[in-house]
VMD Tcl script that builds the backbone (N, CA, C; Angstrom):
set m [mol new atoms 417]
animate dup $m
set s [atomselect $m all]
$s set {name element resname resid chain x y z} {
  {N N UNK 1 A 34.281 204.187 117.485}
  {CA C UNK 1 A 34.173 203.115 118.447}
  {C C UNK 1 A 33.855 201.798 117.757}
  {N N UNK 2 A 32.765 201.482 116.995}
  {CA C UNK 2 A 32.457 200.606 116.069}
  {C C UNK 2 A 33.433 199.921 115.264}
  {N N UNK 3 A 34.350 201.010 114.780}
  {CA C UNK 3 A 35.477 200.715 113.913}
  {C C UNK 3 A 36.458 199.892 114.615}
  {N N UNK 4 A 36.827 200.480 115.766}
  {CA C UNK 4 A 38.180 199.973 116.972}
  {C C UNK 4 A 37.506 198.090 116.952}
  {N N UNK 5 A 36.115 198.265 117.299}
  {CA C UNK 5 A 35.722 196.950 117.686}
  {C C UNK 5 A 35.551 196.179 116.390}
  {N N UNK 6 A 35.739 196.926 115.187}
  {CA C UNK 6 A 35.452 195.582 113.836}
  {C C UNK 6 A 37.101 195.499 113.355}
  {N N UNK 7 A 37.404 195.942 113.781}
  {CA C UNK 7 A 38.886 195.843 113.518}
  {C C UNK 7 A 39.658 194.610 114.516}
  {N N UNK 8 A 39.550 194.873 115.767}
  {CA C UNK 8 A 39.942 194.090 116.839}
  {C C UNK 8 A 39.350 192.462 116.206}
  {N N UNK 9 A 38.059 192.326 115.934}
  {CA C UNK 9 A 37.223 191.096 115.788}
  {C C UNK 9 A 38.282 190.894 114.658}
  {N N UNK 10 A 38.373 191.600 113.326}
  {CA C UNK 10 A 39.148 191.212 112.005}
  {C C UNK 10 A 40.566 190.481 112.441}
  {N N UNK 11 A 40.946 190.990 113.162}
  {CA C UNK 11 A 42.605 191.042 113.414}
  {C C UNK 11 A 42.245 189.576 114.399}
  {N N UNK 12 A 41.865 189.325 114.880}
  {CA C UNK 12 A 41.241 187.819 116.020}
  {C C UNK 12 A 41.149 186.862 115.072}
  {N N UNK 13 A 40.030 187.290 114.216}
  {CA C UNK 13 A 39.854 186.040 113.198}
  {C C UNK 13 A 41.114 185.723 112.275}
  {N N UNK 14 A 41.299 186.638 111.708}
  {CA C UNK 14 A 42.762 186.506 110.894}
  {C C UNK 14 A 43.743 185.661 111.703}
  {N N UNK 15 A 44.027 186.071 112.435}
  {CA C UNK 15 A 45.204 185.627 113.742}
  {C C UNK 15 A 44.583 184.012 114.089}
  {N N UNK 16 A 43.701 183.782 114.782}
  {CA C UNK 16 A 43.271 182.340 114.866}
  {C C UNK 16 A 43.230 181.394 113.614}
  {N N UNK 17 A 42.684 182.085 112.645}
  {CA C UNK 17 A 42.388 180.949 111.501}
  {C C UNK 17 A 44.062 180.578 110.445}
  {N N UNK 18 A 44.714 181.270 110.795}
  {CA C UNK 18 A 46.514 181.386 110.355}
  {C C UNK 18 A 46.763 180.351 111.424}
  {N N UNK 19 A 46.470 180.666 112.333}
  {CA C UNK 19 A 47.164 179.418 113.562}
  {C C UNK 19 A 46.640 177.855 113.646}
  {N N UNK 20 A 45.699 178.397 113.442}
  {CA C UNK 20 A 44.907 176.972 113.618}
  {C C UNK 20 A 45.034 176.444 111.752}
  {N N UNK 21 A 45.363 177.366 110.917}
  {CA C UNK 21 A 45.724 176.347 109.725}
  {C C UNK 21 A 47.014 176.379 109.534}
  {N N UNK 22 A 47.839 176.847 110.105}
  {CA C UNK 22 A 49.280 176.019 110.063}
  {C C UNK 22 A 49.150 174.786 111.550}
  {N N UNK 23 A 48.601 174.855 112.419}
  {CA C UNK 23 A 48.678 173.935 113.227}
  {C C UNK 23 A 48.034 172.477 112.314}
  {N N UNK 24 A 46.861 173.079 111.380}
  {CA C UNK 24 A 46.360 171.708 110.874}
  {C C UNK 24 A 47.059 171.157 109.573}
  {N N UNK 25 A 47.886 171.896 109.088}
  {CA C UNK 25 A 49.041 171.623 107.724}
  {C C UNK 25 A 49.891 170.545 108.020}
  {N N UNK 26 A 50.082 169.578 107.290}
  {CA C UNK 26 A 50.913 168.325 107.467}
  {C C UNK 26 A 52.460 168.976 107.456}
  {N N UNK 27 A 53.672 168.541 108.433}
  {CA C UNK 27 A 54.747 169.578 108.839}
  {C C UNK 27 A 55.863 169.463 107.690}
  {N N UNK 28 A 54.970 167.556 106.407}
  {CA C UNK 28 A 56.163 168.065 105.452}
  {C C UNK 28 A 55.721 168.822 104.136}
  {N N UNK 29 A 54.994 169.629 104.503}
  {CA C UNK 29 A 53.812 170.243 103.537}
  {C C UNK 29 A 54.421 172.112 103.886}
  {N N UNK 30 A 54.505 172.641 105.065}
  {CA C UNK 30 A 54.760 173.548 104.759}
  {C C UNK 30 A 56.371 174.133 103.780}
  {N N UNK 31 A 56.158 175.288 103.629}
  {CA C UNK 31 A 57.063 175.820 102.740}
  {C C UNK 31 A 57.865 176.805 103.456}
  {N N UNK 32 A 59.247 177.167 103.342}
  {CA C UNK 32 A 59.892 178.332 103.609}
  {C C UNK 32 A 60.520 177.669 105.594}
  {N N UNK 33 A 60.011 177.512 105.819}
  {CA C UNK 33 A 60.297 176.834 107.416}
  {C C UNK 33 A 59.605 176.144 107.924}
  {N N UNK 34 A 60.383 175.460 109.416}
  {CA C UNK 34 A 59.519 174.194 109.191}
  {C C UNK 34 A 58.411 174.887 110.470}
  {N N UNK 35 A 57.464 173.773 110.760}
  {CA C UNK 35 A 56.019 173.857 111.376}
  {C C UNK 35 A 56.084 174.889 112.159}
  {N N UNK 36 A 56.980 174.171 113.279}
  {CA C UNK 36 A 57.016 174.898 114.624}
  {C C UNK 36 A 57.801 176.322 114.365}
  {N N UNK 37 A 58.326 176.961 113.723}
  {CA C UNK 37 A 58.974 178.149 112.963}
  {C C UNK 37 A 57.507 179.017 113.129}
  {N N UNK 38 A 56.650 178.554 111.967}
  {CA C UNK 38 A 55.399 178.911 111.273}
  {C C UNK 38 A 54.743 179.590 112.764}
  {N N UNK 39 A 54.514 178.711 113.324}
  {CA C UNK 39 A 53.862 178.632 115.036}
  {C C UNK 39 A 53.795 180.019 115.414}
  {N N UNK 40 A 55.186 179.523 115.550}
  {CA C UNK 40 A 56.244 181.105 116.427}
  {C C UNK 40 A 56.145 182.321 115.464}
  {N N UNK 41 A 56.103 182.144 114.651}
  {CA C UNK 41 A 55.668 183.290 113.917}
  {C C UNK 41 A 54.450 184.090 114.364}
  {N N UNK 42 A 53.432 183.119 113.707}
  {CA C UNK 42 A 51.825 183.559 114.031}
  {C C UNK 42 A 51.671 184.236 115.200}
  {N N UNK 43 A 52.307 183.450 116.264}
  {CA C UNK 43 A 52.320 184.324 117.328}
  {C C UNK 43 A 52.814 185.450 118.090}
  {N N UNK 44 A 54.445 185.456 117.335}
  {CA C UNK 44 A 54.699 186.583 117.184}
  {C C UNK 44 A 54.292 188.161 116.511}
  {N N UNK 45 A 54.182 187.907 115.226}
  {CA C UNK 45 A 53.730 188.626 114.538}
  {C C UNK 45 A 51.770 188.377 113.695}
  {N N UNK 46 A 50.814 188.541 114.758}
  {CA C UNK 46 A 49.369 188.342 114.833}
  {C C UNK 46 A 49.404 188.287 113.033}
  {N N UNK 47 A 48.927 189.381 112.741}
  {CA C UNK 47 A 48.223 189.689 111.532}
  {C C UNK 47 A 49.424 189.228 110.229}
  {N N UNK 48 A 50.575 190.117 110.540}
  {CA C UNK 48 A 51.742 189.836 109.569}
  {C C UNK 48 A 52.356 188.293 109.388}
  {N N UNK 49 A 52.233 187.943 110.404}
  {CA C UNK 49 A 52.870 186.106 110.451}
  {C C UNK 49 A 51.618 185.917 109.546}
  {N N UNK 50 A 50.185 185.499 110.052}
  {CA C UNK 50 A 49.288 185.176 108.929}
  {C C UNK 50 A 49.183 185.165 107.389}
  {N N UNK 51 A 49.736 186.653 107.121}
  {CA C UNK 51 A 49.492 187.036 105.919}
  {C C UNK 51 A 50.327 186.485 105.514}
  {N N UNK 52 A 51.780 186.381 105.811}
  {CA C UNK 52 A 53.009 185.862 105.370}
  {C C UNK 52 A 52.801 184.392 104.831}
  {N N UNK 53 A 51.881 184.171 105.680}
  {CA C UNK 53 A 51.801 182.249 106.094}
  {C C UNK 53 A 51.382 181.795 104.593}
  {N N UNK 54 A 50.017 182.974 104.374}
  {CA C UNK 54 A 48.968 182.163 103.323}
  {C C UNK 54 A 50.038 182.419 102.096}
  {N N UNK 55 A 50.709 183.675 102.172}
  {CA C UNK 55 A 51.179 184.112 100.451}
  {C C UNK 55 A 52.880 183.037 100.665}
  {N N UNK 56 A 53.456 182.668 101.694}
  {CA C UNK 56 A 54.426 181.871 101.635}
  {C C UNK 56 A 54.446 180.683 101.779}
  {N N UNK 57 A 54.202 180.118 103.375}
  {CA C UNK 57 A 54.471 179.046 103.879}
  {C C UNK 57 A 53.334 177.823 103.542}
  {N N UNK 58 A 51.997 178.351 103.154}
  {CA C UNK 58 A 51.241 178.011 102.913}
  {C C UNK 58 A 51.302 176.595 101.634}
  {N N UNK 59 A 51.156 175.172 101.324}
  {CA C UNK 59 A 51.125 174.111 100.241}
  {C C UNK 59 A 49.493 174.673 99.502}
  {N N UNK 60 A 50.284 174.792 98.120}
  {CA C UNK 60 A 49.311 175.396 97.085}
  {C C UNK 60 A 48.620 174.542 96.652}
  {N N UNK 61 A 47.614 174.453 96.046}
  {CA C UNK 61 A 46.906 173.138 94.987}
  {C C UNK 61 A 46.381 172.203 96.118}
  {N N UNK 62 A 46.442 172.282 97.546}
  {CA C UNK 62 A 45.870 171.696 98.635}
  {C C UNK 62 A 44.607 172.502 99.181}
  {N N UNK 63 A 43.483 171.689 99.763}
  {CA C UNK 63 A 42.436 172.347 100.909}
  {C C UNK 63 A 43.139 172.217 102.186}
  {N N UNK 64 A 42.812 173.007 102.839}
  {CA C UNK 64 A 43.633 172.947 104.118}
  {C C UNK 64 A 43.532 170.896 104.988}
  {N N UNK 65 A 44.213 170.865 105.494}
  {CA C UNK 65 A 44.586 169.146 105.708}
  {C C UNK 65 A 43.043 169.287 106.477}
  {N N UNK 66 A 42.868 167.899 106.695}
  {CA C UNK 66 A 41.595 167.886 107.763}
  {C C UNK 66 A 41.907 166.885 108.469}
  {N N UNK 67 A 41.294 166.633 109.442}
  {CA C UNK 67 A 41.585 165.789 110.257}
  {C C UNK 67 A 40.549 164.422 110.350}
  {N N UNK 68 A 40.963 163.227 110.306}
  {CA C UNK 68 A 40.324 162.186 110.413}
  {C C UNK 68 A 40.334 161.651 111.614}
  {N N UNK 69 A 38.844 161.529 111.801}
  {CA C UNK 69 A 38.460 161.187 113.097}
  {C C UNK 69 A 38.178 159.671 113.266}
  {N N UNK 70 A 38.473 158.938 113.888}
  {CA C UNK 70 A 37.978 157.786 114.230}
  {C C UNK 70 A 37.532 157.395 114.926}
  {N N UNK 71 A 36.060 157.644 114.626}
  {CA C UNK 71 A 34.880 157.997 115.543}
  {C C UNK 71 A 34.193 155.992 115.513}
  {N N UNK 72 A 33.444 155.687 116.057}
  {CA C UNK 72 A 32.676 154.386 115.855}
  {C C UNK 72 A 31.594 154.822 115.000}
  {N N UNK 73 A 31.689 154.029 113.967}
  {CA C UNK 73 A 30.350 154.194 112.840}
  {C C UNK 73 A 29.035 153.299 113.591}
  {N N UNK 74 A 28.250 153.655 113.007}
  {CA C UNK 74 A 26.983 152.510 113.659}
  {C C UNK 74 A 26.901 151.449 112.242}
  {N N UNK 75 A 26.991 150.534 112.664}
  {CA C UNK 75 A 26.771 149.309 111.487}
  {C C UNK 75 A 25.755 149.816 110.025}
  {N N UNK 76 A 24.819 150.502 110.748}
  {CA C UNK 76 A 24.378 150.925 109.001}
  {C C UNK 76 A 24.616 152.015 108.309}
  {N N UNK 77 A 25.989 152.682 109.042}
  {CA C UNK 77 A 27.064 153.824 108.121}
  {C C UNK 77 A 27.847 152.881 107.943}
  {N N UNK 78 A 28.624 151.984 108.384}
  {CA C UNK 78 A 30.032 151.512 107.907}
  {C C UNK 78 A 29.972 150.536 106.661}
  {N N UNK 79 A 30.557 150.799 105.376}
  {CA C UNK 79 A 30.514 150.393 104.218}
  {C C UNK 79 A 31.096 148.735 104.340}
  {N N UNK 80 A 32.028 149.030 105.253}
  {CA C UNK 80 A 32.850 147.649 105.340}
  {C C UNK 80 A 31.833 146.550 105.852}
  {N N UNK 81 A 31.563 147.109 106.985}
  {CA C UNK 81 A 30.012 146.147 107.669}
  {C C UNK 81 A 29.198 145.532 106.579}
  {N N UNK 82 A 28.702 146.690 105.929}
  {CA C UNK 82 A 27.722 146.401 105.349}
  {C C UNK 82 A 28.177 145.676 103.954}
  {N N UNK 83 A 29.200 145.546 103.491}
  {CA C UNK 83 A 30.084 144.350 102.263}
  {C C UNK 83 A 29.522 143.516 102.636}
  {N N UNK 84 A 30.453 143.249 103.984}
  {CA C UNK 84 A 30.411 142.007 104.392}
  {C C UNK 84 A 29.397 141.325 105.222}
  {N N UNK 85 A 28.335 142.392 105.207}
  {CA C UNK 85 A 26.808 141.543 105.530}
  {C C UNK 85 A 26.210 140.784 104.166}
  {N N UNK 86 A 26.696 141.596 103.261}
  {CA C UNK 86 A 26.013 141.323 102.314}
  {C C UNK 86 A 26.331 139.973 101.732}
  {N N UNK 87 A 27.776 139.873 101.836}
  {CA C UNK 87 A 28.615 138.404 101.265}
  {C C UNK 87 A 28.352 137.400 102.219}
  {N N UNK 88 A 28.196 137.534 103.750}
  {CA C UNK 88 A 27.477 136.805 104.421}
  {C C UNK 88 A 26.110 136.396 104.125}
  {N N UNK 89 A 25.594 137.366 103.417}
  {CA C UNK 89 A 23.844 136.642 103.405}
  {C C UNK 89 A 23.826 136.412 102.357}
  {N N UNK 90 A 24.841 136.269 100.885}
  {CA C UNK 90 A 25.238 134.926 99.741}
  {C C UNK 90 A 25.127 134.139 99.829}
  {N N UNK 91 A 26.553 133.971 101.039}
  {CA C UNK 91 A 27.410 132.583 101.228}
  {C C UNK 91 A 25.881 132.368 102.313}
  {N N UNK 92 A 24.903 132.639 102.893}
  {CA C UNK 92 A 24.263 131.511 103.507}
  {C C UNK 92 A 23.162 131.430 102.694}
  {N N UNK 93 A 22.567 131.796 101.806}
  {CA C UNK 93 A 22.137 131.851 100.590}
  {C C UNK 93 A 22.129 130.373 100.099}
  {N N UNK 94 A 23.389 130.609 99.495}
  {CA C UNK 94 A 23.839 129.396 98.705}
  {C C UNK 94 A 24.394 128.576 99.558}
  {N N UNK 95 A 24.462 128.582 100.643}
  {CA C UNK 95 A 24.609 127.090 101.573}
  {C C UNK 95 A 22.896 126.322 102.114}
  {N N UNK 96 A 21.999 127.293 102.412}
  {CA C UNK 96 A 20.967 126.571 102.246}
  {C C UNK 96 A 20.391 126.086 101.034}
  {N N UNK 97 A 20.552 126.409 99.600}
  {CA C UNK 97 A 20.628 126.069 98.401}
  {C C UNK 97 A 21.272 124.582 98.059}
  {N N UNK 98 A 22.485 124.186 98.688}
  {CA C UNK 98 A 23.210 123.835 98.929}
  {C C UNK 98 A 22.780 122.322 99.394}
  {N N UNK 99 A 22.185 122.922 101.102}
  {CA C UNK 99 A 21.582 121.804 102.013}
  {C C UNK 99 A 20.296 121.307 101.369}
  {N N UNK 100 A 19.593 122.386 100.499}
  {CA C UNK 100 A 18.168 121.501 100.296}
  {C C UNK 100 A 18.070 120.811 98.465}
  {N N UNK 101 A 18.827 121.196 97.953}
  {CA C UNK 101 A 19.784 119.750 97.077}
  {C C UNK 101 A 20.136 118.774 97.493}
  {N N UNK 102 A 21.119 118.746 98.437}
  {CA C UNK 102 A 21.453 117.204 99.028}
  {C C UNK 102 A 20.153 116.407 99.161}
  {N N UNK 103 A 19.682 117.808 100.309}
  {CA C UNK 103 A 18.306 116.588 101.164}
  {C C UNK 103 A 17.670 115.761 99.870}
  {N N UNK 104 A 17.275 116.621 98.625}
  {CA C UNK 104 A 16.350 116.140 97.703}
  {C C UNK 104 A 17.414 115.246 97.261}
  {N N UNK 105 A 18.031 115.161 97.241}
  {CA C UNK 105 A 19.233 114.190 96.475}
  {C C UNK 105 A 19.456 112.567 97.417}
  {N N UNK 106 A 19.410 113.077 98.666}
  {CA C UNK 106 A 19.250 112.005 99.588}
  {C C UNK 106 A 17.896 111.451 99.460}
  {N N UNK 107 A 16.669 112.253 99.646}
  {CA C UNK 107 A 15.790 111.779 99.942}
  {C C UNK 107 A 15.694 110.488 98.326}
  {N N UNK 108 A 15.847 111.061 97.417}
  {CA C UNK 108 A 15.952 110.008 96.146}
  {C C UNK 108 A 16.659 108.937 95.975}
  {N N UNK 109 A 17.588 108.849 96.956}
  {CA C UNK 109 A 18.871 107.952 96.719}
  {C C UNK 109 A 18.662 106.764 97.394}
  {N N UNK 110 A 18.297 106.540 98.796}
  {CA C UNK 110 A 17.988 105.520 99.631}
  {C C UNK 110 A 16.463 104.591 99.146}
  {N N UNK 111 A 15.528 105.110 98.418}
  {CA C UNK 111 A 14.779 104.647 97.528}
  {C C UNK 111 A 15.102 103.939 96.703}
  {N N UNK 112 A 16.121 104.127 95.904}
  {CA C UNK 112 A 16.502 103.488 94.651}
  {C C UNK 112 A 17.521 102.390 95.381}
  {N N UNK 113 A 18.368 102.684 96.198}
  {CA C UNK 113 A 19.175 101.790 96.646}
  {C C UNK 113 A 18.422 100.678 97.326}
  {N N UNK 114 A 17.431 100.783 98.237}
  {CA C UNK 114 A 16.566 99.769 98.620}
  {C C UNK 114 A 15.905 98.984 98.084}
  {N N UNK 115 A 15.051 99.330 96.861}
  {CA C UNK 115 A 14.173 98.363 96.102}
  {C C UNK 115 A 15.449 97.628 95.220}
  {N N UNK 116 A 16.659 98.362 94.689}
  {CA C UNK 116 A 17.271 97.639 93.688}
  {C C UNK 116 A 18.734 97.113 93.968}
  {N N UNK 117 A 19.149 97.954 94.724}
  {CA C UNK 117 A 20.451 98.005 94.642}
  {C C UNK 117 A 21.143 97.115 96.494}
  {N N UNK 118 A 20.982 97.213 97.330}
  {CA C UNK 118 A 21.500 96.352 98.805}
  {C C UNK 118 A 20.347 94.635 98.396}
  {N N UNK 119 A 19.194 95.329 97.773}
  {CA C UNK 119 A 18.373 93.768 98.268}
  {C C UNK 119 A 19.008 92.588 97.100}
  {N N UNK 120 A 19.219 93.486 95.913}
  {CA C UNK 120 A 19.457 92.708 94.610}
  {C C UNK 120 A 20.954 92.464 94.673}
  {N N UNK 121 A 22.078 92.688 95.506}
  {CA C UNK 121 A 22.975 92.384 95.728}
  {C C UNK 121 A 23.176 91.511 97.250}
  {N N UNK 122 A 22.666 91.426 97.947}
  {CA C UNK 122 A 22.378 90.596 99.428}
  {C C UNK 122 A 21.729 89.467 98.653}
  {N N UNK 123 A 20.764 89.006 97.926}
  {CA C UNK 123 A 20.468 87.895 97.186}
  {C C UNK 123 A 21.564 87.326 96.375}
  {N N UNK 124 A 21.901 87.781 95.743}
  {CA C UNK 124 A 23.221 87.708 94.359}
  {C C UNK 124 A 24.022 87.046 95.073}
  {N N UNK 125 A 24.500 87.856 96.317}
  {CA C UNK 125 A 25.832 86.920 96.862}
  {C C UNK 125 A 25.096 85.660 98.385}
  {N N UNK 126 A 23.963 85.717 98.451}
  {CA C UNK 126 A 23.358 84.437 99.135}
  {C C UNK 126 A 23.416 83.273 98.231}
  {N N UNK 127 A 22.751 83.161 96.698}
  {CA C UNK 127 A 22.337 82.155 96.244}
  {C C UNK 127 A 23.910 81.796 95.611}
  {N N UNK 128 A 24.911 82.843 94.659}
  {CA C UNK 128 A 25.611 82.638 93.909}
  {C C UNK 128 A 27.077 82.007 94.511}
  {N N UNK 129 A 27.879 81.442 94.311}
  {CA C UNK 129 A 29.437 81.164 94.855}
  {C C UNK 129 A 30.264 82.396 94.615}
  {N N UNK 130 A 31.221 82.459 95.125}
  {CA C UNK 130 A 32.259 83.492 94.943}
  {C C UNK 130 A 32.716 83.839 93.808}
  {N N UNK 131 A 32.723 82.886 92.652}
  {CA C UNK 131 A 33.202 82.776 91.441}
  {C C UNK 131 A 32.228 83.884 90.405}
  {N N UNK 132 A 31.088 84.592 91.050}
  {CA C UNK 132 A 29.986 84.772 89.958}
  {C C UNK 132 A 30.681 86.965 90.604}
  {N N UNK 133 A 31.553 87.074 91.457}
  {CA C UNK 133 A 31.673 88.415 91.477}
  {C C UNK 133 A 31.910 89.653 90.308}
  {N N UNK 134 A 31.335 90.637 90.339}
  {CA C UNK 134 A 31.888 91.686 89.079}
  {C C UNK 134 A 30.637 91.168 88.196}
  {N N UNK 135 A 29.901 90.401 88.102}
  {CA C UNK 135 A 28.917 89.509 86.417}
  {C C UNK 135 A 27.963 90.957 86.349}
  {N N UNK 136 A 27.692 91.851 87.621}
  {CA C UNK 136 A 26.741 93.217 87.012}
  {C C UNK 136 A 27.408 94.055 86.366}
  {N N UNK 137 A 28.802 93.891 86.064}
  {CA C UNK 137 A 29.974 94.895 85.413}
  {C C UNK 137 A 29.132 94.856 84.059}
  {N N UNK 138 A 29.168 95.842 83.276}
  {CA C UNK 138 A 29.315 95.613 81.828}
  {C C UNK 138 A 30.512 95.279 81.332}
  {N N UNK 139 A 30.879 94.980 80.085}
  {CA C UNK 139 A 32.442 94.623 79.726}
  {C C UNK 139 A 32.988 95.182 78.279}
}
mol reanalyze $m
mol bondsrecalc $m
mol representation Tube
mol addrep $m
């Protein structure tokens, strides 16, 4: 009795896992006939289509195909996300780097231009004639 029932279970598993790995085999991958052939087989012939499958129809030097799912990653699995968080928080990195150079660059500039440079030229061309333009050039 034991036997009838480990036999039946053997012959199930055999039979499903033949079907379900020619169903998951890419169709220009099998060998000897094509997919849907394979199919009809398995199901025809349970145990013998199987066996046939792995020692024939079966692509050698392969794991059985798998299937890719394209599931939604959550932002801190997805590699791509996370690149391009990273090149995002560079580039604003070096743009506030960026902004607080200028500022110091501004803040220095309107100083120097005020004591020397608008007042000492707004005088220059009050007192001088037109003729005295370019005289801060060097030559």
């Amino acid at each position: 009795m034991l036997l009838r029932v480990v036999v039946a279970v053997a012959v199930l598993v055999v039979f499903v896992y033949g079907l379900i790995d020619v169903i998951r085999t890419d169709p220009r991958q099998t060998k000897g006939i094509s997919k849907p052939a394979w199919i009809v087989v398995q199901i025809v012939l349970p145990v013998i289509g199987a066996i046939i499958w792995f020692l024939i129809g079966r692509p050698r030097d392969t794991a059985p195909a798998r299937t890719s799912y394209t599931h939604t990653l959550a932002p801190d699995d997805d590699p791509d996300f996370l690149r391009n968080l990273e090149l995002r928080r560079r580039q604003q990195a070096e743009a506030e780097r960026l902004k607080k150079l200028k500022d110091e660059l501004d803040a220095k500039e309107p100083k120097t231009d005020d004591s020397k440079g608008t007042r000492g030229s707004e005088s220059g061309e009050a007192s001088g004639s037109g003729d005295t333009q370019g005289t801060d050039e060097v030559k």
